[in-house]
Residue, then its C-alpha position, 0 to 999 in steps of 0.5 A: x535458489x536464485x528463482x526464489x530469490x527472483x520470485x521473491x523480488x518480484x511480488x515485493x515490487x507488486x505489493x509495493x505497487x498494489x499498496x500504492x494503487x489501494x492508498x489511491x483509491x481509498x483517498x479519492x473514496x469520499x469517504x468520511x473523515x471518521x473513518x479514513x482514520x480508523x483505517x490505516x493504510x490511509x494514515x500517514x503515520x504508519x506509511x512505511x513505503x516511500x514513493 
């Protein structure tokens, strides 16, 4: 039971980390504007993880 518990406290701290490491790369993408906004890991409106 603490594995689990262990585990699991691990892979949130990779999602939040890799979140953080795909939000960056899509905003240094020169991607156009149209579209940064139809994906929304880039809106700051849905932005649920505090740095």
């Amino acid at each position: 039971m603490i594995l689990v518990v262990i585990v699991a406290e691990v892979l949130e701290e990779y999602t939040e980390l890799l979140v953080r490491v795909v939000e960056q790369m899509f905003r240094s993408a020169p991607l156009p504007r149209r579209l940064r906004f139809l994906i929304p890991l880039l809106s700051s409106r849905t932005r649920t993880i505090q740095p």
